[in-house]
N, C-alpha and C positions, 0 to 999 in steps of 0.2 A: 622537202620530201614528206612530211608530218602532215602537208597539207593536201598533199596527192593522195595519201593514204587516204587519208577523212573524206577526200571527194568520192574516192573506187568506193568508200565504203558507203556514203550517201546512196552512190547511183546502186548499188546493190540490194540498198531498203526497198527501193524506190519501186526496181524491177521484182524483187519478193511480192509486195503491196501489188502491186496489180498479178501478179501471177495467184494471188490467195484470195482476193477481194475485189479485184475487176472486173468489169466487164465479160465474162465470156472465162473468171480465173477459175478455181479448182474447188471453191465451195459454192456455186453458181451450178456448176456440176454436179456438182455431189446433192444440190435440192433438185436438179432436172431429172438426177436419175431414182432418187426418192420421189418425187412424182409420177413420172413412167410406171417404177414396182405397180405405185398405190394405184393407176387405174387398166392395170394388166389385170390386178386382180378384183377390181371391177367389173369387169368387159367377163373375166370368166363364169365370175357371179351372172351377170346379166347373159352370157350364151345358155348358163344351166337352164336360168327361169325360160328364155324363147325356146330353149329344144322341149320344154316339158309343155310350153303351151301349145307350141306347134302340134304335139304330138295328142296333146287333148282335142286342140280343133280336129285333126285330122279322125279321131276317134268319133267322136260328132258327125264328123261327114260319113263315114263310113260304114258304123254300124248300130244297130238298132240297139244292143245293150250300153251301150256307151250313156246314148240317150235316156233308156230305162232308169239307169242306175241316178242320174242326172235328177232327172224326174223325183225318182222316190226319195232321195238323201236332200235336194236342194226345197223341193216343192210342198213333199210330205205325199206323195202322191202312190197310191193302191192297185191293185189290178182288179178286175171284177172277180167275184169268189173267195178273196183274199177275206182275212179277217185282222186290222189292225191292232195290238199291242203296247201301251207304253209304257215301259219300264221305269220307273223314279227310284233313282238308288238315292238312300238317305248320307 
């Protein structure tokens, strides 16, 4: 009887051990779904930046301030009559 015990209790390691540590057990899991979080919250990082460059392209295509602004902040670029200013803060 002493030995049946010992066997129930082997096969009961056995079946633990793969339910924790197998293939497919329950900390395999637990890093699938610590992966998932980590690139949900990637993916909504990466929707911010495409809805905000979408929306610059789109600004770009549509309107002539878009452009202007573009011009003067990227380029250094003036209008005619304008008179430029640069400011050096110390």
């Amino acid at each position: 009887m002493r030995w049946l015990t010992g066997i129930f209790l082997l096969l009961l390691l056995l079946l633990q051990y793969a339910l924790w540590f197998g293939n497919g057990g329950l900390l395999r899991v637990w890093q699938l779904n610590q992966a998932v979080e980590a690139q949900r919250v990637e993916n909504v990082r990466l929707k911010e930046r495409n809805d905000a460059l979408e929306a610059e392209v789109r600004d770009l295509k549509q309107g002539l301030e878009a452009i202007e602004e573009r011009a003067r902040s990227d380029l250094g670029m003036i209008q005619k009559g304008e008179t430029f200013f640069q400011v050096i803060e110390e």
